[in-house]
ROSEMAR-445381 format. One record per residue (C-alpha): residue number from 0; residue in three letters; x, y negated, z. Coordinates in steps of 0.25 Angstrom, whole numbers, plus 5000, padded with zeros to 4 digits. Layout:
# ROSEMAR-445381
NUM / ALA / X / Y / Z
...
This chain:
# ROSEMAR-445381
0 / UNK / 5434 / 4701 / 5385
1 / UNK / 5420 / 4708 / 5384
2 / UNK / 5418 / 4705 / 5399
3 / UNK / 5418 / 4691 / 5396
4 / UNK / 5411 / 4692 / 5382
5 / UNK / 5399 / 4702 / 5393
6 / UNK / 5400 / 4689 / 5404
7 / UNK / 5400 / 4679 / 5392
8 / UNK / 5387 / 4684 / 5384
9 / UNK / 5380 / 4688 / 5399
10 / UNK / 5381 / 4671 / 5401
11 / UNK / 5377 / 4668 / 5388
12 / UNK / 5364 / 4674 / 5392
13 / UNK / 5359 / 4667 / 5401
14 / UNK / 5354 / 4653 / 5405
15 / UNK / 5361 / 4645 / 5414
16 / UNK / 5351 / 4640 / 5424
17 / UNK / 5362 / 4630 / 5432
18 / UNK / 5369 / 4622 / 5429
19 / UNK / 5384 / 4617 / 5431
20 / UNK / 5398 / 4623 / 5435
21 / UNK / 5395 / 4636 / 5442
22 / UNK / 5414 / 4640 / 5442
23 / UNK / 5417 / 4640 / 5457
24 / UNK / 5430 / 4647 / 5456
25 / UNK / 5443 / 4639 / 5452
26 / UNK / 5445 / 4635 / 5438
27 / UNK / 5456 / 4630 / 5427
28 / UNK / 5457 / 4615 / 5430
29 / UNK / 5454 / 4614 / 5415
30 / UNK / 5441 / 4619 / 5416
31 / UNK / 5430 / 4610 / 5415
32 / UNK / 5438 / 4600 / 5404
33 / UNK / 5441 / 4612 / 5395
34 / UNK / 5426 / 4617 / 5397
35 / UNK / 5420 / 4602 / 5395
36 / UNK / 5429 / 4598 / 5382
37 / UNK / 5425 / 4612 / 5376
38 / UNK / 5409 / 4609 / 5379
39 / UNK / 5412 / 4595 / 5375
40 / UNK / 5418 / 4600 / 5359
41 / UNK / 5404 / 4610 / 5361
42 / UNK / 5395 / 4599 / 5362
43 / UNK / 5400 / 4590 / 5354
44 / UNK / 5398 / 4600 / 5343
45 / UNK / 5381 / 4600 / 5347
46 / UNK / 5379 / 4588 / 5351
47 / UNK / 5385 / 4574 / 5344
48 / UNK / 5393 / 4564 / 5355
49 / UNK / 5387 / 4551 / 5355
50 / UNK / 5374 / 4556 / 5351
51 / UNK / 5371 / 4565 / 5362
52 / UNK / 5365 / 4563 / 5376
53 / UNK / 5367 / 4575 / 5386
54 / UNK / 5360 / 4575 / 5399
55 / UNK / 5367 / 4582 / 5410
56 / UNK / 5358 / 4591 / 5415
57 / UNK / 5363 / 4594 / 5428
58 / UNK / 5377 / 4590 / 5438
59 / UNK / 5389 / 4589 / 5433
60 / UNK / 5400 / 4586 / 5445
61 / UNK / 5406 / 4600 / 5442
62 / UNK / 5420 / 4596 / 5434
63 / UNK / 5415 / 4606 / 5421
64 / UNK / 5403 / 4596 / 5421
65 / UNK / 5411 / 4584 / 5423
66 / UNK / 5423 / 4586 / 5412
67 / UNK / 5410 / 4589 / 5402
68 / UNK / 5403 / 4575 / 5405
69 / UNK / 5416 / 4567 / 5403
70 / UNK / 5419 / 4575 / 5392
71 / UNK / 5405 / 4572 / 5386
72 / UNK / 5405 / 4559 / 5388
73 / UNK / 5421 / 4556 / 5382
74 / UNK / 5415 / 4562 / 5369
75 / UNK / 5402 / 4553 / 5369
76 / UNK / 5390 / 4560 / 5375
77 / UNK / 5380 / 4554 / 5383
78 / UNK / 5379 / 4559 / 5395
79 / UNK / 5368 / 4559 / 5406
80 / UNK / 5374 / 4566 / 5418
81 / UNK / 5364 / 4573 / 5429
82 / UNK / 5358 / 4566 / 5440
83 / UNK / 5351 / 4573 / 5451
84 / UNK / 5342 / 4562 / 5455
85 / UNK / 5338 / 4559 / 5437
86 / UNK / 5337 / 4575 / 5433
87 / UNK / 5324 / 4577 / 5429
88 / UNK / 5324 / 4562 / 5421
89 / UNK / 5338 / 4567 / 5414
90 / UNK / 5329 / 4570 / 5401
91 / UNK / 5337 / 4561 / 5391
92 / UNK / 5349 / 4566 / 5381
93 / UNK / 5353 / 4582 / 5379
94 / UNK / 5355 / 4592 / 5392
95 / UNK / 5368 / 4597 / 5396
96 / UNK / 5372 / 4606 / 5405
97 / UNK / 5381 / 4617 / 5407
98 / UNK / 5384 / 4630 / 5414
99 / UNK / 5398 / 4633 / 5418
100 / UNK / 5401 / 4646 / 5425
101 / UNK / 5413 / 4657 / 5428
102 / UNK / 5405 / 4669 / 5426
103 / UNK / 5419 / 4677 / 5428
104 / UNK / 5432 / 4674 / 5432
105 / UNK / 5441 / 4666 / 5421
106 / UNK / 5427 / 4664 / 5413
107 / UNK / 5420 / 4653 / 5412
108 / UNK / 5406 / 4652 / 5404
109 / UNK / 5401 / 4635 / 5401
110 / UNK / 5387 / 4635 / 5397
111 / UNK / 5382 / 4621 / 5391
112 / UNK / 5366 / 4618 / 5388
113 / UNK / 5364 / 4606 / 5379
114 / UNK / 5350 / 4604 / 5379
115 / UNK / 5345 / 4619 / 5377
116 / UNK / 5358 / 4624 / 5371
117 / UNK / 5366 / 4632 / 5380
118 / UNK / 5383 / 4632 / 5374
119 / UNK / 5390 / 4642 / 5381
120 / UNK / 5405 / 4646 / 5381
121 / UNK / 5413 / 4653 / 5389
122 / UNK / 5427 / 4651 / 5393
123 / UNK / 5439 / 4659 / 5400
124 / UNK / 5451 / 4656 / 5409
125 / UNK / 5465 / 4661 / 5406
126 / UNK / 5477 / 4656 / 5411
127 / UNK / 5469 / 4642 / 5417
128 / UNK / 5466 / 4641 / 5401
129 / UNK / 5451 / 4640 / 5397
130 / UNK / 5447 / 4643 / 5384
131 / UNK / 5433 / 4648 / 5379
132 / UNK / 5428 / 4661 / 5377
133 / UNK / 5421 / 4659 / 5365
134 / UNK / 5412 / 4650 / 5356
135 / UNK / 5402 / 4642 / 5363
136 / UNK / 5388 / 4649 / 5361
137 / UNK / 5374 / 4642 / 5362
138 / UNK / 5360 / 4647 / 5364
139 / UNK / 5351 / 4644 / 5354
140 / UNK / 5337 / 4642 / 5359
């Protein structure tokens, strides 16, 4: 336990400086839903539905990123997805983007930035089961 608690607080500390999916190896097939429904209750909690526009601030093919647009939307959000050829004109509604990463085997850390406010969480595996970690935590500026 205080190898993930040291692992845990190392990630906290830093800034993400890409974004996206970054988990190569195999994963529970529940995955991405799990991780999106539980960013989803997150968000809703900050930011009403139906009253907020998030602007997704970079690609979103990966299946983490595609359960939390659906998601997203089914609740009511506005949601302006990334496109390549119209980044630097994407300066409307709130930015989203997010982090996802295994920094060790059966680990997963899920880093969300709503505007400036990074949300992180981190999750483990057991038994093909995901379950967090602990509360979320957000940095205040």
């Amino acid at each position: 336990m205080r190898k993930y608690f040291i692992i845990i607080a190392l990630g906290l500390v830093g800034c993400a400086s890409s974004y996206g999916n970054f988990i190569t190896e195999a994963t529970p097939t529940t995955l991405n839903e799990t991780l999106a429904t539980d960013t989803l209750k997150q968000l809703v909690t900050l930011y009403p539905p139906a009253r907020t526009h998030f602007t997704i601030g970079h690609p979103t093919a990966d299946k983490y990123g595609a359960a939390l647009v659906k998601t997203l939307r089914e609740k009511g959000y506005s949601i302006l997805e990334y496109n390549a050829a119209t980044a630097a004109k994407q300066e409307s509604g709130l930015s989203l983007r997010y982090v996802l990463d295994s920094p060790t085997k059966g680990l997963y850390r899920l880093t969300v930035i709503a505007g400036a406010k990074p949300l992180t969480r981190a999750y483990v595996e057991q038994n093909s089961i995901i379950a967090p970690a602990g509360a979320w935590v957000q940095r205040e500026q």
